[in-house]
PASEBA-1860 file (N, C-alpha, C; in nm, 3 decimals):
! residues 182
1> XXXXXXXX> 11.257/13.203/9.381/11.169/13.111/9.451/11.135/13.170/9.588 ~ 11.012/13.087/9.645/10.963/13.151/9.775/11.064/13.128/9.850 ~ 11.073/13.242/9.976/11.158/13.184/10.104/11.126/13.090/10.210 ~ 11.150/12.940/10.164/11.047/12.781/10.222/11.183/12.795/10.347 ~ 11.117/12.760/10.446/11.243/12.729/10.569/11.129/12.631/10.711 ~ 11.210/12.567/10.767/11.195/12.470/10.871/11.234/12.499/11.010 ~ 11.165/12.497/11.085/11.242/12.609/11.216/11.129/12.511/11.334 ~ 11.214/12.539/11.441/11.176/12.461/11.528/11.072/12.461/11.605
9> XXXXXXXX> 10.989/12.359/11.612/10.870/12.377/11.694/10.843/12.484/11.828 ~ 10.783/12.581/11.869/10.758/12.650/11.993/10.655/12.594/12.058 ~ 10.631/12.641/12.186/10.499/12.638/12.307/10.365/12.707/12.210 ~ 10.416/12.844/12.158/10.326/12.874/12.095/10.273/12.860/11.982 ~ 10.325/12.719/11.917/10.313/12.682/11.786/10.142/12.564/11.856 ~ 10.179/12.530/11.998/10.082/12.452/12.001/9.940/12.424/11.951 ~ 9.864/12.518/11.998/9.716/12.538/11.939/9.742/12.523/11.792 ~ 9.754/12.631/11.672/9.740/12.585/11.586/9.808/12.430/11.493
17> XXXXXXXX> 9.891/12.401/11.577/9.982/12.277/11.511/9.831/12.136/11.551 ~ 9.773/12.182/11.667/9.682/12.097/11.690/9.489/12.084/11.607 ~ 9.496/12.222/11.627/9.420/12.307/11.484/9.402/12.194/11.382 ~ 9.534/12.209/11.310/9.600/12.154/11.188/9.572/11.972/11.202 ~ 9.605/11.956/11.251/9.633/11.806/11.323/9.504/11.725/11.335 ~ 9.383/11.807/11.356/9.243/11.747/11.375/9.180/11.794/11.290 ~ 9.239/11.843/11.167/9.076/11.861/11.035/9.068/11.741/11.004 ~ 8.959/11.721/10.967/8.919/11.582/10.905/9.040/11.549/10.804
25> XXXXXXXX> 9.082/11.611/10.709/9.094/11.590/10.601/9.272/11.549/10.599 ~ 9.302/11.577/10.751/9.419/11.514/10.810/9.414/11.396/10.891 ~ 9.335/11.374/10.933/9.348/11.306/10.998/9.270/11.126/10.949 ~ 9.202/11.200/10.803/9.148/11.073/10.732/9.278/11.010/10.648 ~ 9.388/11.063/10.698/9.482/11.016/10.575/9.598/10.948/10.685 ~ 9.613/10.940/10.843/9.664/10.924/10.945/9.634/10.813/10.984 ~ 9.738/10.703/11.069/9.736/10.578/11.121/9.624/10.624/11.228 ~ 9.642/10.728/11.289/9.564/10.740/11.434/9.444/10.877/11.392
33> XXXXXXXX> 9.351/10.811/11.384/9.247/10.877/11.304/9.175/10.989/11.398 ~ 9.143/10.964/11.562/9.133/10.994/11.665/9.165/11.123/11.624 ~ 9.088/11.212/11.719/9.040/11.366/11.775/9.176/11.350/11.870 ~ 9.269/11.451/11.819/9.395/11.418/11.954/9.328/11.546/12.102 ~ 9.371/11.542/12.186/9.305/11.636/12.316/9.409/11.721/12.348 ~ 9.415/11.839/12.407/9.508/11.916/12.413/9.620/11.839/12.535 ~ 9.572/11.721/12.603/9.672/11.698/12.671/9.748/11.599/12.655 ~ 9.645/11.524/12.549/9.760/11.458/12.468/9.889/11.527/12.390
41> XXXXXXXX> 9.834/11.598/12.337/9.921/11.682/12.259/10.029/11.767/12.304 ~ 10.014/11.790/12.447/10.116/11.836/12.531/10.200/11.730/12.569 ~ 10.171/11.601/12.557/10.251/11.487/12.617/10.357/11.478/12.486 ~ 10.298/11.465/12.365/10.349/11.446/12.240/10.504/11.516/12.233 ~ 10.420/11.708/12.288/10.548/11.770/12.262/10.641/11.790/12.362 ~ 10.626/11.717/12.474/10.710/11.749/12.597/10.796/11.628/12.570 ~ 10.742/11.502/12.491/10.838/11.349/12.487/10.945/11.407/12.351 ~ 10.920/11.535/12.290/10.950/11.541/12.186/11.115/11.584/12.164
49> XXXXXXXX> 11.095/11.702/12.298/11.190/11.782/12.323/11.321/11.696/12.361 ~ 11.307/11.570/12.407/11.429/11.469/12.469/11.408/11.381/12.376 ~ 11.384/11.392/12.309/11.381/11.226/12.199/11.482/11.231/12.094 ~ 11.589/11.156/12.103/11.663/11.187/11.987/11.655/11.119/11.874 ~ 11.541/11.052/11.895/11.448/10.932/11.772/11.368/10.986/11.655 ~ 11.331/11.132/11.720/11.240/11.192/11.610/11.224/11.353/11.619 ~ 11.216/11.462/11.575/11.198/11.561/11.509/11.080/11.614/11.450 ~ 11.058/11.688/11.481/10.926/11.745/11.412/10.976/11.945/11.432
57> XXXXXXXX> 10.942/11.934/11.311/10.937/12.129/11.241/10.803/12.206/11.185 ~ 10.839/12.294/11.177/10.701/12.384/11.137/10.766/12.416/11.018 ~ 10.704/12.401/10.879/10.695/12.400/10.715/10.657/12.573/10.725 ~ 10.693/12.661/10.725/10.691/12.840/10.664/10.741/12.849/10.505 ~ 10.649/12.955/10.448/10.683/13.020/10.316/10.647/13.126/10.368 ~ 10.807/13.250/10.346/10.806/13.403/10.379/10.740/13.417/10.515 ~ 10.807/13.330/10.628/10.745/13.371/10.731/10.605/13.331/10.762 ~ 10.565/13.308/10.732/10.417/13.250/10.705/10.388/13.093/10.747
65> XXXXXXXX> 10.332/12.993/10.865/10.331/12.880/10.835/10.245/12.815/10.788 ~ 10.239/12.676/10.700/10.160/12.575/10.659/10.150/12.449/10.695 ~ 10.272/12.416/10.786/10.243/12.289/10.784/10.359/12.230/10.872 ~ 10.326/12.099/10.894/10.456/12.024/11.003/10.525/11.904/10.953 ~ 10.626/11.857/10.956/10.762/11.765/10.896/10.765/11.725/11.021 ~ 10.739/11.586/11.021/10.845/11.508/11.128/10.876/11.403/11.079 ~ 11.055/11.414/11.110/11.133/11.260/11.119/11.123/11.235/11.254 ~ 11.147/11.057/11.188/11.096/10.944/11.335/11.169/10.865/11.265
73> XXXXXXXX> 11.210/10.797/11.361/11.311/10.643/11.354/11.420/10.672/11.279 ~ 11.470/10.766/11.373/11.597/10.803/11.363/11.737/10.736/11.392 ~ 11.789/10.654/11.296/11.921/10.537/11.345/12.027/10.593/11.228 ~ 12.102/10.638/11.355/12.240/10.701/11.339/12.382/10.610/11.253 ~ 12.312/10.467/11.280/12.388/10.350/11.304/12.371/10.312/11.154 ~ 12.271/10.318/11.149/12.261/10.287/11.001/12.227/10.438/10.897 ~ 12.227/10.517/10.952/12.202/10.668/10.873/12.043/10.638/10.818 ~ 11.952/10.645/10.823/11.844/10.620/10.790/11.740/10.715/10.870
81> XXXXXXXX> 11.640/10.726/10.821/11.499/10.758/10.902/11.386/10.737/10.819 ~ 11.268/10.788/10.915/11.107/10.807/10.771/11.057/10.910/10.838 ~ 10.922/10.972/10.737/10.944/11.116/10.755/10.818/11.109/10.744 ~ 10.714/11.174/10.786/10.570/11.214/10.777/10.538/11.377/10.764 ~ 10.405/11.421/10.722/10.452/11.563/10.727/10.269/11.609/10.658 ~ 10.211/11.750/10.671/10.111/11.757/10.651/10.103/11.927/10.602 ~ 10.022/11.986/10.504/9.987/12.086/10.487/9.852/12.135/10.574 ~ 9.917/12.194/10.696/9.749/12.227/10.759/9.690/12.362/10.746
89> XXXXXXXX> 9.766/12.430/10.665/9.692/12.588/10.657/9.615/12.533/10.502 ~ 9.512/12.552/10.535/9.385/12.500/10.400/9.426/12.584/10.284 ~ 9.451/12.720/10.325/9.445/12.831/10.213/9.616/12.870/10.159 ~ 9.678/12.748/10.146/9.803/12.777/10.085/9.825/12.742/9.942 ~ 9.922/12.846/9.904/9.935/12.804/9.742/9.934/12.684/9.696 ~ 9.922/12.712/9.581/9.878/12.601/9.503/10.087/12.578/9.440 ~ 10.102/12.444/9.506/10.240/12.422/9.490/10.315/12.377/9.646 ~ 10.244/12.389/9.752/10.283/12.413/9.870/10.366/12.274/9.909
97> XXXXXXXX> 10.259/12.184/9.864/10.349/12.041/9.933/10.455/11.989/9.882 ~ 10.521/12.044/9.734/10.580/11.996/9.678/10.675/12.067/9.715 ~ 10.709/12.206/9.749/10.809/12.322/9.800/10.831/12.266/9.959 ~ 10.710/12.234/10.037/10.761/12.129/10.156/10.830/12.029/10.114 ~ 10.791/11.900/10.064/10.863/11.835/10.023/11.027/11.857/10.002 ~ 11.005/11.916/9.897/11.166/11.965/9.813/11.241/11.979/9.953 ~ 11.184/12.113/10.052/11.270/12.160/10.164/11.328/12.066/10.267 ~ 11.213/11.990/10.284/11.249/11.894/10.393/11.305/11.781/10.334
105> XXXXXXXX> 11.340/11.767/10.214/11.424/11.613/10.156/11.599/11.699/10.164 ~ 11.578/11.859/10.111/11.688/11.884/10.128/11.755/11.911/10.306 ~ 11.684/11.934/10.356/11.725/11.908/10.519/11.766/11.775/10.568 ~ 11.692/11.689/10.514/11.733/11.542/10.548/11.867/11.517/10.494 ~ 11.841/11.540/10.344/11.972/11.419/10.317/12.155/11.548/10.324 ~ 12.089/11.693/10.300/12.199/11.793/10.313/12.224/11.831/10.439 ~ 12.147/11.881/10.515/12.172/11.888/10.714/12.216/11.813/10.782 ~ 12.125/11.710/10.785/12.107/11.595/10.867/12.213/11.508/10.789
113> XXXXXXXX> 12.228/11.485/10.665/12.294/11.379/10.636/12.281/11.288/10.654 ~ 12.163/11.222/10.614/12.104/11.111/10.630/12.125/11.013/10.476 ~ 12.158/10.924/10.471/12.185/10.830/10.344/12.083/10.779/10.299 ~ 11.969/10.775/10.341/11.853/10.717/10.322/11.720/10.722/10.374 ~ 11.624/10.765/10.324/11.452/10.822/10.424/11.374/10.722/10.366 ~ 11.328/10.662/10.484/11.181/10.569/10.448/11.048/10.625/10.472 ~ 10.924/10.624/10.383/10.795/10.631/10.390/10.662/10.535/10.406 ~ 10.596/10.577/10.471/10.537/10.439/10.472/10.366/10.525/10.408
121> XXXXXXXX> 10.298/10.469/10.324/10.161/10.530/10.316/10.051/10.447/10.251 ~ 9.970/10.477/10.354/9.841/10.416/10.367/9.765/10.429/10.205 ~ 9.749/10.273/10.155/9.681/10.250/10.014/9.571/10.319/9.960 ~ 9.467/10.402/10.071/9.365/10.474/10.059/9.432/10.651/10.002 ~ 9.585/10.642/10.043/9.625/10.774/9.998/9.658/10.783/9.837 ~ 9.599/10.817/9.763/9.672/10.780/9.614/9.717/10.973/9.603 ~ 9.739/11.032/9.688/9.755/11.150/9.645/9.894/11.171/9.714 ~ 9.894/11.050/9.867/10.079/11.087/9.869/10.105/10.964/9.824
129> XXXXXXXX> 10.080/10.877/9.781/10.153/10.767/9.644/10.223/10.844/9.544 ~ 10.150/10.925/9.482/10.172/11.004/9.382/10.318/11.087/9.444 ~ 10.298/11.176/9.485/10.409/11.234/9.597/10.525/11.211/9.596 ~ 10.535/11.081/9.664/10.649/11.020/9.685/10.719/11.003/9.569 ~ 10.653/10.934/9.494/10.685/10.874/9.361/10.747/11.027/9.307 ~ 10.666/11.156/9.288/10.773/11.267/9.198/10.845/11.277/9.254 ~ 10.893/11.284/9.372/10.979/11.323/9.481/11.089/11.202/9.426 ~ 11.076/11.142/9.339/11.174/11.052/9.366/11.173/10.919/9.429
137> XXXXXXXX> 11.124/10.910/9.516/11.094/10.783/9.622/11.080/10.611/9.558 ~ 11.128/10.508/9.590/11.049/10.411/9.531/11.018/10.286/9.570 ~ 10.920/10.238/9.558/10.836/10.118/9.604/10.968/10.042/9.674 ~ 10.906/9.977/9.788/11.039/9.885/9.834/10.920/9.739/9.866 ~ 10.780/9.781/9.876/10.736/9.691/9.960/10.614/9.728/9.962 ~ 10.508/9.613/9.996/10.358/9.634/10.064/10.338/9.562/10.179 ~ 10.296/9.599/10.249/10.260/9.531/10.416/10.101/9.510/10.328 ~ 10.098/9.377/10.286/9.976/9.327/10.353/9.865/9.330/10.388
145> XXXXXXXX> 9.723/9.425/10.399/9.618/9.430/10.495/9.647/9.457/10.639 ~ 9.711/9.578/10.639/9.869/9.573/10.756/9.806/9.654/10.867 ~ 9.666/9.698/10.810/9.638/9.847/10.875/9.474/9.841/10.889 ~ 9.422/9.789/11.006/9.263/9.813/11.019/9.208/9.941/11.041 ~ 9.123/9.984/10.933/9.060/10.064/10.906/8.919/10.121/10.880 ~ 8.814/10.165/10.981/8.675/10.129/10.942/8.612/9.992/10.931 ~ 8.711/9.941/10.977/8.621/9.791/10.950/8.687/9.726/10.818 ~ 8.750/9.800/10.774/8.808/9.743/10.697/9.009/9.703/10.694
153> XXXXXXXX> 9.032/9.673/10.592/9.213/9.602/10.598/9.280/9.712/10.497 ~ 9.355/9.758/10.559/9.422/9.835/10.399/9.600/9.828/10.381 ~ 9.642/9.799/10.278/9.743/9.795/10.278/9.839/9.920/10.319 ~ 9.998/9.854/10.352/10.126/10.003/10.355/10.165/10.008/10.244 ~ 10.224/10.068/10.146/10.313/10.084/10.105/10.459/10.119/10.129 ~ 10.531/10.083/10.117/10.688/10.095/10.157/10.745/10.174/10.097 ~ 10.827/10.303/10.099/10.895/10.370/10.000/11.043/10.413/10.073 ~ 11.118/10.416/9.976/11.243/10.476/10.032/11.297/10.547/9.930
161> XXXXXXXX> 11.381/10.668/9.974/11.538/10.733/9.900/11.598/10.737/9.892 ~ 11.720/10.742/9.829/11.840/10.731/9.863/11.891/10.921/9.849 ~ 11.973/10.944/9.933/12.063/11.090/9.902/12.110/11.099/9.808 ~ 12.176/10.972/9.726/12.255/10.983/9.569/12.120/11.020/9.489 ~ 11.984/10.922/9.487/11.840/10.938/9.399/11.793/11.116/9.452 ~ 11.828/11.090/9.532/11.779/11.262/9.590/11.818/11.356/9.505 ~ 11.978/11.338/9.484/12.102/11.448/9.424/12.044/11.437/9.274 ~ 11.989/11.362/9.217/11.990/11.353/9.046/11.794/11.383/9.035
169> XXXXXXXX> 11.725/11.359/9.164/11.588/11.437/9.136/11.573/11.578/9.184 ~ 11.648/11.645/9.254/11.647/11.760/9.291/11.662/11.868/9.177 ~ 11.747/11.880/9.112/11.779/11.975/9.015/11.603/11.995/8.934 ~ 11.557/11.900/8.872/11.431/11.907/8.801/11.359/11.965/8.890 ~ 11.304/11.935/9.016/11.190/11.932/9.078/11.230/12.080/9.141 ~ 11.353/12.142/9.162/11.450/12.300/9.148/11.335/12.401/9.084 ~ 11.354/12.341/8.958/11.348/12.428/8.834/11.214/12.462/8.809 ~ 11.137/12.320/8.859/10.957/12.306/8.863/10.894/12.426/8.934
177> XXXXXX> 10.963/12.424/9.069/10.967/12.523/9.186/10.978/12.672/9.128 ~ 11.129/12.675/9.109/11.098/12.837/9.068/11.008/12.874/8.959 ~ 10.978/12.778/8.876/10.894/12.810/8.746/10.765/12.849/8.819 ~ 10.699/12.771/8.873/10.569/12.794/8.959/10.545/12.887/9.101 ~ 10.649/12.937/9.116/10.629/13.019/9.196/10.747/13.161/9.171 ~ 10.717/13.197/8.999/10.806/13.308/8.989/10.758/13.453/9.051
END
């Protein structure tokens, strides 16, 4: 399998992480739909560095990056978090989010040791519905018309994992991996 690894945000990750962050095609799938500004985005990562609430990494295959992972709502107390995360290099293999995925569920619940990751995703996404769901993940909940959008209402979906559901979907979704990227 490829060499997928998670490594910590730099100064010079900025520009392109922001790049990434404002294609349309990210940001139509995002609570905050908004053109972020480079000084927003410097605020983002300077609150980032002292926050022990949330995390954010840069997604690499062989050295190479695609994309960014961040956990948020980070409670120690209860072992829990939720996790957001995006493929922003356009021209990555075909397989990419699911090898993110895989990496960053195994960082969560094997690193971090976390007992449990919540997701939350917007009803207009049926492509990370889908997602979650192979990954294992499962419905806990809908918020409602929770989320104004265009003028319009759209529902959350609620998803969560457990580390035990993790341990018994990992092996398959293993095997998927190396098959598709021998």
């Amino acid at each position: 399998m490829l060499n997928a690894s998670l490594r910590d945000i730099v100064i010079d990750d900025l520009e392109k992480i922001l790049a990434w962050r404002n294609q349309e095609h990210i940001r139509c799938v995002m609570y905050n739909r908004d053109i972020i500004l480079w000084q927003q985005h410097l605020i983002w990562f300077n609150e980032l560095k002292n926050n022990k609430y949330k995390l954010s990494k840069i997604f690499s295959i062989n050295n190479d990056d695609y994309g960014v992972i961040n956990i948020n709502n980070i409670d120690r107390y209860s072992n829990r978090c939720t996790w957001g995360f995006y493929i922003g290099e356009q021209k990555s293999p075909k397989g990419t989010g699911l090898l993110l995925g895989y990496t960053t569920l195994e960082f969560i619940f094997k690193e971090l040791k976390f007992r449990k990751l919540c997701a939350e995703v917007i009803e207009s996404n049926k492509i990370s519905r889908s997602f979650h769901e192979k990954l294992g993940f499962k419905l806990d909940g809908t918020l409602r018309k929770h989320l104004k959008l265009n003028e319009d209402y759209q529902d959350i979906y609620m998803y969560s994992l457990f580390a035990e559901e993790w341990e018994e979907k990992r092996i398959g979704l293993k095997l998927e991996l190396e098959e598709r990227f021998k």
